[in-house]
N, C-alpha and C positions, 0 to 999 in steps of 0.2 A: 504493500500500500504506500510506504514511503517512498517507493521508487515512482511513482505511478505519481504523486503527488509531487514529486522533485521537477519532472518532466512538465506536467502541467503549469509550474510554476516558471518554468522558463518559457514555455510556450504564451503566457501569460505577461511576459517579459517583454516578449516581443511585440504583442499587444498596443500595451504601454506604451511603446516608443514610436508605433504610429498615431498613437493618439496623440502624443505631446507633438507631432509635425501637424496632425488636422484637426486641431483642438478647434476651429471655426465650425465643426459639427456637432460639437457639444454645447456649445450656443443657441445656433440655430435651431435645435432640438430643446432645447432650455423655451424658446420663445415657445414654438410648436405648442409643447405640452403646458406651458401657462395660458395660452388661447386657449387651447381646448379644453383644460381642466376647468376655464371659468366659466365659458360656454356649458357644461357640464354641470356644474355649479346652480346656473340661474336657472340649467332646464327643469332641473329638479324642486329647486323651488321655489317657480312660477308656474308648471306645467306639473310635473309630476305631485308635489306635496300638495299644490291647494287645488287642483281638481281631483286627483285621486289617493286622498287620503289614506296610512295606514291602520286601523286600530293598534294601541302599544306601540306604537313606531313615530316619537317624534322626531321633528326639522332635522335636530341636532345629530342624531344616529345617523340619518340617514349623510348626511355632512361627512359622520366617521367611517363608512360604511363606501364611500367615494374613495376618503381620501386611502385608507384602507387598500380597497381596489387598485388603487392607482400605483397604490407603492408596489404591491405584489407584482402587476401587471410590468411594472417598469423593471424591479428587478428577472423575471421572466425574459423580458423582449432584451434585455443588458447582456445575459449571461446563454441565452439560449434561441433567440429569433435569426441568428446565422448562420445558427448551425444546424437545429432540430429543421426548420425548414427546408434545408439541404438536402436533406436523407435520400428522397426521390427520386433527385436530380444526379445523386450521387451512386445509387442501385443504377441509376437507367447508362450511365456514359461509365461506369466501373471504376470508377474515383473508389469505390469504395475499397475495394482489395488492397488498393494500397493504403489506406488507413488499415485494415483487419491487421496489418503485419506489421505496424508499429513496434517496439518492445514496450507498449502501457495497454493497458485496459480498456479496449474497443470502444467502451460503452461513454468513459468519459473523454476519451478524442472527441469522437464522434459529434458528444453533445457540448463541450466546453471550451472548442479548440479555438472560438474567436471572441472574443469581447465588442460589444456592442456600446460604447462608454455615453455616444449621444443620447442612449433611452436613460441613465443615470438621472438627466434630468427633470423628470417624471417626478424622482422623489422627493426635491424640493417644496414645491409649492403644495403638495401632502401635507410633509413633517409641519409645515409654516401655519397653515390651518387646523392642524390637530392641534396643536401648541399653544393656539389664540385659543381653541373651540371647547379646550378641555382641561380639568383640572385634577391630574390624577398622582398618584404614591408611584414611590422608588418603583416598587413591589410589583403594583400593575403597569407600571410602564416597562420592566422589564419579562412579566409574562406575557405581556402583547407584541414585543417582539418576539421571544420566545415562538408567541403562535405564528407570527410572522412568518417564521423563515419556515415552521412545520407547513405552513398554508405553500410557500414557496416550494418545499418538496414532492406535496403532492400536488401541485400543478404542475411541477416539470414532469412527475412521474406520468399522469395521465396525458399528458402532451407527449413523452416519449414512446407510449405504448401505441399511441393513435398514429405516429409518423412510422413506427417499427412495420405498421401494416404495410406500407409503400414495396417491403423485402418480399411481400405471399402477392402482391395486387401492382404489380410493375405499370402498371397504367392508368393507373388512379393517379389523378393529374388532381391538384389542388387540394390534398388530403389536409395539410396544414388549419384552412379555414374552419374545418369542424371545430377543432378546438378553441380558435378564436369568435367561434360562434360562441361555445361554449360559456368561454371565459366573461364573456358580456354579463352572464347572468349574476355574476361575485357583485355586482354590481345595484341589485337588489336585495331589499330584506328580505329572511327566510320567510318570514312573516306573509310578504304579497303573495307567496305560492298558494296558501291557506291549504297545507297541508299537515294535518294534526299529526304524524306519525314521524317521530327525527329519524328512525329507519329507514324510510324512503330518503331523507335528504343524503345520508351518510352510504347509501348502497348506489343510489341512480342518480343524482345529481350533487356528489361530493363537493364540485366547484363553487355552491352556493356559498357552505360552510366555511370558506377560506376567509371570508372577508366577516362572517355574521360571529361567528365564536373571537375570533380578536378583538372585535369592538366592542361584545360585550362583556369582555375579560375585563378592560380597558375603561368602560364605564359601571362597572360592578355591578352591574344588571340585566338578570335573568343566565348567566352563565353559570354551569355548572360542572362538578369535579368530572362528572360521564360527557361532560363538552368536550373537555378537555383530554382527559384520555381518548375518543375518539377519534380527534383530529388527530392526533399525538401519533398514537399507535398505527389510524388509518393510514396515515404519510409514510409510516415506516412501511408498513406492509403494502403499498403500494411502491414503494420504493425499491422492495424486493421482487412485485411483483414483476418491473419492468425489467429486471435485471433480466428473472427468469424466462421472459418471452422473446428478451433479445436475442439469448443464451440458442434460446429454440429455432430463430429467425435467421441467424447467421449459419447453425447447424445446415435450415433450408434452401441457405443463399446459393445459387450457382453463380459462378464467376464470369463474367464477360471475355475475360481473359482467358 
């Protein structure tokens, strides 16, 4: 693992040092995402809160529940929109063999090998509003990241498993956007689904939870210890699950070569 992690680290290196030459795109994407996050902001609450109200779900949640989204979504598209989106492209032209024979661990080349630093910017104008919008302890602000990064697991994991399909369905052209459909929905409270049963959310639509159990960590309300081992546990074991179906997918790979 250290070796695997030594490598990435220098691969991560290199990264770096184009981003310090075209740091004019971490700007640019700085602007991007404060227009749209604000645009996002007023549609919510001018369009979404006061026409269609939540019961138990007030302004201010749903505010966390954005900014939330956004940071995940940004770390997501940072460490993974260059690469995971690739996969396809990379089965179909056989780019891929020559990653399988790397001396590191297929799974995080594959997924880690480029940094995206312009979506970094995403998580500013988050933190800047969570920070006005909320007043919380050491305690919960360090188990709301905590959920954070578990939320950030299992979406790269459910995002790798859906790109992994691209190795069995070589022609499944734009498989990427599922997930990005997906991910939209972190983006609402569990609450609008009005689905009484957290088993449904936690088996069929995990994505909800990424964003609804951290902010309600974060605002000490209505979260609970089974929220929290769910996400917890769920990220792991979907984190393993994606390992094991990679594991199965490259088994099925044939080589271009």
């Amino acid at each position: 693992m250290n070796h695997n992690l030594k490598i990435l680290k220098s691969i991560w290196k290199i990264n770096i040092a184009k981003f310090l030459i075209y740091r004019t795109e971490f700007f640019l994407n700085l602007f991007d995402n404060l227009v749209w996050f604000v645009i996002t902001i007023y549609f919510y609450k001018y369009i979404y809160a006061s026409a269609y109200s939540i019961p138990g779900v007030s302004i201010k949640q749903i505010y966390l529940i954005i900014c939330t989204s956004e940071i995940i979504k940004s770390l997501l598209f940072t460490f993974c929109i260059n690469n995971l989106a690739a996969i396809p492209s990379l089965v179909r032209n056989g780019t891929l063999d020559g990653l399988l024979l790397k001396p590191i661990n297929s799974q995080l080349l594959v997924s880690f090998r480029e940094i995206s630093f312009g979506n970094l910017a995403g998580i500013v104008p988050s933190i800047i509003l969570l920070m006005i919008n909320t007043k919380f302890s050491v305690i919960n602000g360090l188990l709301y990241i905590l959920l954070v990064l578990f939320s950030f697991v299992l979406g790269y994991s459910l995002w790798f498993i859906i790109m992994t399909i691209s190795i069995w369905l070589v022609n499944l052209n734009e498989i990427h956007e599922l997930f990005l459909s997906l991910l939209t929905l972190n983006q609402f409270p569990a609450k609008s689904f009005k689905i009484s049963s957290k088993f449904f959310y936690y088996l069929f639509l995990p994505i909800i939870i990424t964003t609804s159990v951290p902010t309600e960590a974060l605002l000490r309300s209505g979260v609970s210890l089974t929220d929290i081992l769910l996400l917890s546990v769920g990220s792991i074991i979907a984190l393993i699950a994606s390992k094991i179906f990679w594991n199965i997918s490259i088994n099925y790979y044939s080589s271009t070569n």
